[in-house]
N, C-alpha and C positions, 0 to 999 in steps of 0.2 A: 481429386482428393487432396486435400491438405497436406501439407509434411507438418508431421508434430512439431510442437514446442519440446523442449528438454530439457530435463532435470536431473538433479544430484539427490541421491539418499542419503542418509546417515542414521544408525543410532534402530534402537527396536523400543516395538510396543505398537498404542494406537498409534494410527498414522495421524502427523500433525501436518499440514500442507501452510507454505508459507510463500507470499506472493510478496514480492517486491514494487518500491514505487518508479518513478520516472528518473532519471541520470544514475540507474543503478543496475548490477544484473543479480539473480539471486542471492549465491553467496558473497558480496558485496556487502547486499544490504543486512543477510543475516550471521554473521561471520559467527560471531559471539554464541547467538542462540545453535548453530551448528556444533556447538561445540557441549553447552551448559546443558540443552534439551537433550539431546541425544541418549544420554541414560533413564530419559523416562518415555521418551517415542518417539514412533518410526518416524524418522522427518522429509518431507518430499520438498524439496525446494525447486521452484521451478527457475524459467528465464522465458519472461512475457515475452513475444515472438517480437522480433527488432531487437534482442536485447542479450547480451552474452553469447552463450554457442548455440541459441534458436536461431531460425530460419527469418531473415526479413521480409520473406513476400508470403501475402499479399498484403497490399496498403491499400486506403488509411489502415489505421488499429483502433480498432472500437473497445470500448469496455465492453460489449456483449460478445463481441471475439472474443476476449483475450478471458472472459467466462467460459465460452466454450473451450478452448483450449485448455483452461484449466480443470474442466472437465475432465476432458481427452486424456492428458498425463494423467489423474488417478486411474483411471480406468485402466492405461496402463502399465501402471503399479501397483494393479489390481487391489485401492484401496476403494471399497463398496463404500464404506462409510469415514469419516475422517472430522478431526479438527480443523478447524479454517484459521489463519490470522494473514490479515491484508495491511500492509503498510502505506497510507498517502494514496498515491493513484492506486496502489495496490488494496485500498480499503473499498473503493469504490466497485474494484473489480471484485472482488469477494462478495460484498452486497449481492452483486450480479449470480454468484454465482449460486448463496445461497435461493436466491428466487427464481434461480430456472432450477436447482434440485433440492428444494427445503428437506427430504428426508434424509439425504447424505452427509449431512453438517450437524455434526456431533455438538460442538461451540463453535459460537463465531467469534475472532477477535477483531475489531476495527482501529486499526492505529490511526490517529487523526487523518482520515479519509476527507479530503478536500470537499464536501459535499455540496456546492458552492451555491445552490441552486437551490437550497434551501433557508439561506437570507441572503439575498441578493442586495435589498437594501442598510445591510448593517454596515456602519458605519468604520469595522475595520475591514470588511469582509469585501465589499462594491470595491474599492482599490484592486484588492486581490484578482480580482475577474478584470478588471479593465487593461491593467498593466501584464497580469500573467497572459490576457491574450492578445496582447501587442508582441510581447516578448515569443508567442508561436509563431504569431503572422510573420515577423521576421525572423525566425531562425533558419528558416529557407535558403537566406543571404547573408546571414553571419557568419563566419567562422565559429565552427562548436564551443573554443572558450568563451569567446564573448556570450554565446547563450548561455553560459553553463554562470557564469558573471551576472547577468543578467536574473540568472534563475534565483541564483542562492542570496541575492541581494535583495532581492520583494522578500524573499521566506526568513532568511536570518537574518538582514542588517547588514550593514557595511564590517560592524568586527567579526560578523558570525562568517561571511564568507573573509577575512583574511583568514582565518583560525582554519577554513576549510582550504583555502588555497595554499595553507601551509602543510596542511595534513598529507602524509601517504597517500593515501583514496584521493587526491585530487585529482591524478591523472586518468584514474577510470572512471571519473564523474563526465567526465570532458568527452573521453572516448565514447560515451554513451548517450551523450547528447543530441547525435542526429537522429533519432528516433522521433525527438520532440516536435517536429514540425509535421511529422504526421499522422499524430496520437489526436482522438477526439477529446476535444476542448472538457476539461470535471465540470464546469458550468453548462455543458451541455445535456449533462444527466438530471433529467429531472427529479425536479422534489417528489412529484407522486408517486416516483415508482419504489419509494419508500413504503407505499400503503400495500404493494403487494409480498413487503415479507412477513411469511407466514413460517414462522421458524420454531419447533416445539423441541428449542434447546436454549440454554444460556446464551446471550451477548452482551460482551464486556465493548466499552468504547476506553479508547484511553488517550489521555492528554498530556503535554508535560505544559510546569511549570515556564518551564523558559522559552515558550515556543511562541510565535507568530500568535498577534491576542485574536487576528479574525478564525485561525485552527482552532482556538481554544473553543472561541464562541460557537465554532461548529463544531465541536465534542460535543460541548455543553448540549447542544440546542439536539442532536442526534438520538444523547440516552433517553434526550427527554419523549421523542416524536415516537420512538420504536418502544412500546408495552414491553416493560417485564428490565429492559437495560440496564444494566449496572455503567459505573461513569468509577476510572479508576484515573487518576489525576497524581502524575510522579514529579512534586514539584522540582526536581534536580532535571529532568529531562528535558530538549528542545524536541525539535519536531520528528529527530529520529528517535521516537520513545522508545525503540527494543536498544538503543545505545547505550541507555541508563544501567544495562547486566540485571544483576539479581532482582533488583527491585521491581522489573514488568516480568521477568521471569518467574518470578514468584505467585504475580497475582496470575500469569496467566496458571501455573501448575496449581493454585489452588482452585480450578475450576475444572482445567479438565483429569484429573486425579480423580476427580468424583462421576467422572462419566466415564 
């Protein structure tokens, strides 16, 4: 049997479950919203197994693991029913999760979930996939900054990782790096398995302005594939779009307030 993944609560109401992306661990990635949401729901932040105070075995880490896992944790957090939002690989994993249990997902929130495999051939997006899976194949043999260097420079740019390699959070972006060489490739999820969500709730996708144009093009291209999608677009945000504060906090509380 498995040893659980682990997570932090915070805060009452619906349970709101928030999944974090790759070079991060829960409260990492959602510091801010740990803090802003918390007076309106229960918030279940997990840590994707490799990843904070979860357990690293077993390997690889699939997106349909780290689904069921995040199953596992509500269940025992005994939330039956819940808010979803997934961040980047964390979007992907959420997708997953709502399609192994479309009645348990109150909303879905997708932060530009790397969906990669849905324009393979787009013209900022085929980069994205060929260098981000050179940069897996060798992270094996890098030193974790150099991945970590590697990572934020395909995604931000050259000024977007000094900004980050200035930042506080650089060192636990680092420390959280060896995970990446044994996570299943976002281009390895396929496009189709987009035709099996069957979700009879809201999902919002959302993008920032200042983010990586092949992320944007896959927001775009996501609200459009999935019936019913709303496309929330924060032009002040890069690709960690719950960083923006109020302004994705807002459009997510205007959605799940109503459910």
């Amino acid at each position: 049997m498995l040893e659980p993944i682990c997570y932090l609560e915070a805060g009452s109401g619906s349970p709101l479950l928030l999944v974090h992306g790759d070079f991060n661990d829960g409260p990492g990635a959602w510091s801010l919203q740990m803090e802003s949401l918390a007076a309106h729901h229960r918030l279940i932040v997990v840590d994707r197994r490799g990843y904070g105070t979860s357990p690293r075995e077993p390997r690889p880490y699939t997106i349909a693991g780290d689904a069921a896992d995040v199953l596992a944790a509500a269940d025992q957090a005994g939330a039956d029913r819940f808010h979803l939002a997934g961040h980047s690989y964390g979007g992907l994993v959420a997708i997953e999760v709502a399609r192994q249990a479309a009645d348990r997902v109150r909303s879905l929130h997708l932060l530009e979930p790397p969906y990669l495999d849905l324009l393979p051939s787009h013209p900022d997006v085929a980069p994205l996939i060929a260098l981000g899976s050179e940069i897996q194949r060798m992270a094996s043999t890098w030193e974790p900054e150099r991945t970590t260097e590697a990572f934020f420079a395909m995604i931000a740019g050259d000024k977007g990782l000094e900004r980050l390699r200035a930042s506080r959070g650089w060192p636990s972006l680092v420390r959280e790096a060896g995970r990446f060489a044994d996570t299943q490739y976002p281009a390895e999820y396929p496009a189709e398995a987009i035709d099996d969500l069957r979700l009879d709730a809201p999902i919002t996708v959302y993008t920032g302005g200042q983010s990586h144009p092949g992320l944007q093009a896959l927001a775009h291209h996501l609200s459009e594939v999935i019936p019913g999608a709303d496309l929330v677009v924060l032009p002040t945000a890069s690709h960690a779009v719950q960083r923006v504060g109020d302004p994705f906090d807002q459009a997510l509380l205007a959605v799940t307030r109503s459910r």
